[in-house]
C-alpha distance (Angstrom), angle and dihedral (degrees) to the residues before:
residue distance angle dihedral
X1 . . .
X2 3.79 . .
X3 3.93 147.1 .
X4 4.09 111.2 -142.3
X5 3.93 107.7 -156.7
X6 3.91 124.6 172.8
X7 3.66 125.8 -139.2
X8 3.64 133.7 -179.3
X9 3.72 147.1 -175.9
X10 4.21 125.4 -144.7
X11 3.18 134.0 163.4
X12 3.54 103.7 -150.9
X13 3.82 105.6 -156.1
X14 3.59 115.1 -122.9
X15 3.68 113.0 -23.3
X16 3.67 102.6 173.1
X17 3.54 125.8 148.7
X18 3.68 131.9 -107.1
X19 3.95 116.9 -55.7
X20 3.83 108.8 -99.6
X21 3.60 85.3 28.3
X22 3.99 100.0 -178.4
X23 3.95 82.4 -148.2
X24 4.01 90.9 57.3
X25 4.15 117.1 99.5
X26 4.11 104.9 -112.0
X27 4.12 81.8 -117.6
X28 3.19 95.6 65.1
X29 3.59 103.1 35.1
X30 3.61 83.4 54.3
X31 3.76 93.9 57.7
X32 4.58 95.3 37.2
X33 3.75 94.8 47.6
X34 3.76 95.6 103.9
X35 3.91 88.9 21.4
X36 4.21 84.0 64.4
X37 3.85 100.4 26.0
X38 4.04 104.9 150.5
X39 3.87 90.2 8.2
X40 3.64 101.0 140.9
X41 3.63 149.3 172.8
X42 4.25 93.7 -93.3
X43 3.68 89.3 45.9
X44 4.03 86.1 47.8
X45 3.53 94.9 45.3
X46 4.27 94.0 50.8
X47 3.82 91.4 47.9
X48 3.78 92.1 53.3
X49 3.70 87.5 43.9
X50 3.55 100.4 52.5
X51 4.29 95.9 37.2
X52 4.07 82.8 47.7
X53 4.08 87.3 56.3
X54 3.73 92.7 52.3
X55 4.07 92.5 40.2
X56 4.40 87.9 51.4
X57 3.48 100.2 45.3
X58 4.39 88.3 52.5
X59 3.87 100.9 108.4
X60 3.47 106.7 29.3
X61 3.87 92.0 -55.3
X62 3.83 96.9 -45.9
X63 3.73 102.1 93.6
X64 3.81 132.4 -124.0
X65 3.96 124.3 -61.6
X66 3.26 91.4 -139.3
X67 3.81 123.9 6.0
X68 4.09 123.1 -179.5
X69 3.88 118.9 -148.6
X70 3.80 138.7 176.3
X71 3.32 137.2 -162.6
X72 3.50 99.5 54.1
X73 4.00 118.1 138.4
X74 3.59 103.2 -149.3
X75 4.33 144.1 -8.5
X76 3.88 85.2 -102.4
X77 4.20 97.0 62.9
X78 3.93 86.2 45.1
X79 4.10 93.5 51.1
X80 3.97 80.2 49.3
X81 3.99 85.9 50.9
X82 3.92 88.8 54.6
X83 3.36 102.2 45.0
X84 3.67 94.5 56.3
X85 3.58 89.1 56.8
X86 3.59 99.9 81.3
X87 3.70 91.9 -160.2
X88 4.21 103.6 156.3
X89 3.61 98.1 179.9
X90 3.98 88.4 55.4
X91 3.94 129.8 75.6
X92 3.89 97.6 -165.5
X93 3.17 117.6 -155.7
X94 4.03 123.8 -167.8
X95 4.07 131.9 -146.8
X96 3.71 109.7 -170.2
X97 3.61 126.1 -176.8
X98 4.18 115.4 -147.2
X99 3.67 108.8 -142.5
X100 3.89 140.0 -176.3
X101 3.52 84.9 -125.9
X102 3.94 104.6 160.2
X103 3.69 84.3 -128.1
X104 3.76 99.6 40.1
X105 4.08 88.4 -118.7
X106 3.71 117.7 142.2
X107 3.59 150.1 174.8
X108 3.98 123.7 -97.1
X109 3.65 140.8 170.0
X110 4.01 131.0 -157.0
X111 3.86 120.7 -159.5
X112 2.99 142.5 168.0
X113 4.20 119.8 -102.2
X114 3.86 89.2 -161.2
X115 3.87 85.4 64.5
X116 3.77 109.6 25.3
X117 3.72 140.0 32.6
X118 4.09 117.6 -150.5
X119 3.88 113.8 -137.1
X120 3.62 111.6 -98.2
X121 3.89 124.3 -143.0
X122 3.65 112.4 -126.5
X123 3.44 101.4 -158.5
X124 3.86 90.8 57.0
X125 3.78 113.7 22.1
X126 3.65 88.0 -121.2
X127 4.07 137.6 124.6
X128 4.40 103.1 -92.7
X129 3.70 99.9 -125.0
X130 3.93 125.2 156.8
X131 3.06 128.6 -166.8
X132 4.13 139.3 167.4
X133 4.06 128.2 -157.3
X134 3.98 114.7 -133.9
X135 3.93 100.0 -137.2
X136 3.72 126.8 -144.6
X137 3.51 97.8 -174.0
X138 3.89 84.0 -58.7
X139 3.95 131.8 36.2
X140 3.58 107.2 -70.0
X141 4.12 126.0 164.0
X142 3.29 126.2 -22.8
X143 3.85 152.4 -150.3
X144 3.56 120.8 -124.2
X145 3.91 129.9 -160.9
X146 3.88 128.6 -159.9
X147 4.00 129.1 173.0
X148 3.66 118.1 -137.8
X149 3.73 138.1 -170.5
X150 3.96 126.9 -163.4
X151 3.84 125.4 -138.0
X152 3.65 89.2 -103.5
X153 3.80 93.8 57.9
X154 3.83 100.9 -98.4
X155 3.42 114.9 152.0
X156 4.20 120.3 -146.7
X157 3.85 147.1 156.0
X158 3.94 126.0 -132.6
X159 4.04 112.2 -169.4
X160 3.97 108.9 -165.4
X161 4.43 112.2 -148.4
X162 3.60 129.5 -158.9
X163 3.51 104.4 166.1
X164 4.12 130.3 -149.8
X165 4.10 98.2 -86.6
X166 3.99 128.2 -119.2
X167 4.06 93.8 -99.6
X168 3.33 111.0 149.3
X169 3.80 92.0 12.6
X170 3.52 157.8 -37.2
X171 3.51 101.8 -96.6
X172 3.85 100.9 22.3
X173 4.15 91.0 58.2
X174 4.16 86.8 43.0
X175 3.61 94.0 94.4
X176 3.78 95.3 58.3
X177 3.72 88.0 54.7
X178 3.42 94.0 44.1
X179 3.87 85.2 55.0
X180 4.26 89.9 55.5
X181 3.50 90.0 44.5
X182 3.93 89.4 53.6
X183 4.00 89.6 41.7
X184 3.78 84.7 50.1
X185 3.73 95.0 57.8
X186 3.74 88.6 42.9
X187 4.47 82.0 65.4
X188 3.34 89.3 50.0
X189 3.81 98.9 46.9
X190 3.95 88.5 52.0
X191 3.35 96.5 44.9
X192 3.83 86.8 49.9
X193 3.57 84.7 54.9
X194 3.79 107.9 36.7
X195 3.77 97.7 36.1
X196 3.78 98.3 17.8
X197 4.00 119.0 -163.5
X198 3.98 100.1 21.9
X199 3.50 128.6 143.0
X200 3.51 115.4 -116.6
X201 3.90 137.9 179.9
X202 4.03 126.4 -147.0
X203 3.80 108.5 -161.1
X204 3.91 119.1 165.2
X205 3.94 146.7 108.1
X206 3.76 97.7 -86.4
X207 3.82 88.6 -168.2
X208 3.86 77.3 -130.5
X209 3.71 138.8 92.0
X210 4.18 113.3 -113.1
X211 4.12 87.4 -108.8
X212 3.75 97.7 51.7
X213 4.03 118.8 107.1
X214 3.90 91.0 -114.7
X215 3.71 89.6 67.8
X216 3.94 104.6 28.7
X217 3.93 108.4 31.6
X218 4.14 95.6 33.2
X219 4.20 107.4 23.6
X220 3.96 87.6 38.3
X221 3.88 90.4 -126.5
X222 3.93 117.7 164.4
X223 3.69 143.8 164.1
X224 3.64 87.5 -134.2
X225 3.96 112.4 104.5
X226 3.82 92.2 179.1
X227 3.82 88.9 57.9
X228 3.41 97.5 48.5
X229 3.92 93.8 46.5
X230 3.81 87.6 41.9
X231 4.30 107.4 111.6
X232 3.77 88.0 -155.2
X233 3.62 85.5 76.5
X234 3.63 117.8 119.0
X235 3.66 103.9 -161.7
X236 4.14 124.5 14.4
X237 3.30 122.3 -80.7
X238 3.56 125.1 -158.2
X239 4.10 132.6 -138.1
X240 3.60 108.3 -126.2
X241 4.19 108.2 -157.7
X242 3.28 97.9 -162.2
X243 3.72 104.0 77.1
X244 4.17 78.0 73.2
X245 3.67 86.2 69.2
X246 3.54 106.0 32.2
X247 4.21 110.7 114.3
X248 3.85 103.5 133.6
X249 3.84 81.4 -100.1
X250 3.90 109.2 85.3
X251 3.52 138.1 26.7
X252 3.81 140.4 138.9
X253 3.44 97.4 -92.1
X254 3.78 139.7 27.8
X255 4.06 129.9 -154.2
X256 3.51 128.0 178.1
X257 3.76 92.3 -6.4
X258 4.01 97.5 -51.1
X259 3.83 131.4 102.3
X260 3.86 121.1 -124.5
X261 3.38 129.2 -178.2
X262 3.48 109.3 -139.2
X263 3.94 90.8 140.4
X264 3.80 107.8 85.0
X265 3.93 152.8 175.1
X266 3.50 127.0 -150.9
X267 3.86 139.2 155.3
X268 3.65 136.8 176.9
X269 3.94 142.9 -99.8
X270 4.27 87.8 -83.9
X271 4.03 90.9 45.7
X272 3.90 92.6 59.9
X273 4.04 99.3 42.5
X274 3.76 109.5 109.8
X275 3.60 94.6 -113.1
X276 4.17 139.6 77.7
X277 3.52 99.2 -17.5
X278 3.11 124.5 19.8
X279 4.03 159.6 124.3
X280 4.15 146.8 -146.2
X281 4.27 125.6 -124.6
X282 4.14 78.5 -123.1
X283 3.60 97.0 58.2
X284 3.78 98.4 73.7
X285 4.04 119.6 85.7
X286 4.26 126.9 139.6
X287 3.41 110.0 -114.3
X288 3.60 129.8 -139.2
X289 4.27 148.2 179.7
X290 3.67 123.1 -141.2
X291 3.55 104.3 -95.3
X292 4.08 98.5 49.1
X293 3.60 99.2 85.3
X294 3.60 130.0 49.0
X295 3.83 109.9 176.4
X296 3.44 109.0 -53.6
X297 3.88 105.0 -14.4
X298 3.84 128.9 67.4
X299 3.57 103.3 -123.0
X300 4.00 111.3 -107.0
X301 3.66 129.7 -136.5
X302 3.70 111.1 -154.9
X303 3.83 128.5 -25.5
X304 3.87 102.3 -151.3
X305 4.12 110.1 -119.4
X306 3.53 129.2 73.9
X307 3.56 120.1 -80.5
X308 4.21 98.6 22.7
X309 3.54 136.1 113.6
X310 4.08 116.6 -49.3
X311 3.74 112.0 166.3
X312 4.16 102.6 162.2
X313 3.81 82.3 -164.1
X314 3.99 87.4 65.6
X315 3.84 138.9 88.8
X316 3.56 121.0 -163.3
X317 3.65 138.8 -51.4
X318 3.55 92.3 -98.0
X319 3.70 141.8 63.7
X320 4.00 120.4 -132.6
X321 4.01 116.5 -113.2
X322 3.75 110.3 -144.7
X323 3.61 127.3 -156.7
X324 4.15 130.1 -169.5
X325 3.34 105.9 -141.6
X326 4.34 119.8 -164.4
X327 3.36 126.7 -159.2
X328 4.00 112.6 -167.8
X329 4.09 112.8 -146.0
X330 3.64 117.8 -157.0
């Protein structure tokens, strides 16, 4: 006998809140002011509408359990995000991470409290979440950590990745991924270590393709199951999913008329063992609505900065990555 529970990954492009926000540090206002010039509360309110469409009709119109998202600015836009989902069977709940990101972006999940319990710190009262910033030269992107148990006592990990973007070029930025991908493998090591055998699931925009070094050579991500199952193994490897899906003809993102997959799924040696927690190679796909693609591009909602794209019609610049996740009682 089995559990079915549905995760998924989006980056959500942008969801900041109003400009002047009165909610908004003065340092970052300072720096945003022309990045959010005529970003208002309408504009606000269709974004969340239309991301909250996509995010509802996930799991045959019931919504994820748990669903991973960056790119948000604060808690506040993401409690705007849930209520527009209108979801009555659900009682989200929402663990956001405050960073010193220089754009004020972060890392958040939603899940549901009717199916999952977050780890609570006893020595504060508070949800156990770590989390560590990947610096270039200043805080930028981070990776986020949160515990989780299910109803039926199964234990497991989620880690949430936005990873240090391609400005100023592919190769030149590498480095800074390379660090996060290091950092990453760091988490799982203590984990490893701390919680030992756990399963564990690494969703994020990597700002990196599943082949590149930042993700094989420093995160310890592979295609290969029997490597990551393999207890010869020194350090953790991870699954990556996406090589399932990878034909040159999808992907989560598209630039310049080709699709990259920068948005990914992984998990660990515990997460694909046939018992608790646990998932399939198969049970990975990226979702989408009519309306999110036209041709090759996913159709964009609004670019902050004056004078970029603003289609009210659009989404994001990123397609969701769904996973079914099992968890075998007995």
């Amino acid at each position: 006998m089995e559990n079915e529970y549905y995760f998924a990954w989006w980056n959500v492009e942008n969801l900041f809140d109003i400009n002047n926000s009165p909610n908004r540090p003065d340092w970052l206002q300072k720096r945003l002011k022309r990045e959010l010039e005529g970003w208002n509360a309408s504009q606000l309110n269709t974004k969340i509408k239309q991301l909250a469409r996509v995010i509802a009709a996930m799991n045959d119109d019931k919504g994820p359990d748990l669903l991973g998202c960056c790119e948000v600015e604060s808690l506040g836009v993401v409690e705007k995000l849930v209520s527009k989902l209108n979801l009555t069977h659900r009682d989200y709940r929402i663990v956001h991470d405050d960073t010193d990101d220089r754009r004020g972006i972060d890392v958040a999940f939603i899940y549901d409290k009717n199916k999952f319990d977050i780890e609570i710190d006893p020595s504060t009262g508070k949800e156990r979440v770590f989390s560590h910033i990947i610096q270039k030269r200043s805080a930028t992107r981070d990776i986020v950590q949160a515990n989780f148990t299910t109803k039926s006592n199964s234990n497991f990990i989620v880690i949430g990745n936005h990873w240090p973007a391609r400005l100023g070029g592919e190769m030149d930025s590498e480095p800074y991924r390379m660090m996060a991908g290091e950092t990453l493998s760091y988490f799982l090591e203590r984990i490893l270590e701390i919680r030992g055998e756990i399963p564990t699931f690494v969703m994020g925009d990597f700002n990196d393709e599943p082949f590149n070094r930042s993700l094989t050579n420093y995160a310890l991500s592979t295609s290969s199951i029997s490597k990551v199952v393999s207890k010869r193994a020194r350090n953790p490897y991870l699954y990556n999913f996406m090589w399932t899906v990878m034909d040159g003809h999808h992907g989560t993102c598209s630039y310049g008329g080709v699709w990259g997959m920068l948005d990914q799924l992984l998990t660990n040696r515990a997460g694909l063992h046939e018992s608790g927690i646990y998932c399939k190679p198969e049970d990975i796909r990226i979702f989408t609505i009519p309306g999110m693609v036209k041709g090759d591009k996913v159709i964009r909602h609004y670019r902050p900065s004056k004078g970029r794209e603003y289609n009210p019609q659009g989404f994001s610049d990123h397609l969701p990555v769904i996973l079914k996740v099992r968890e075998k009682l007995g």
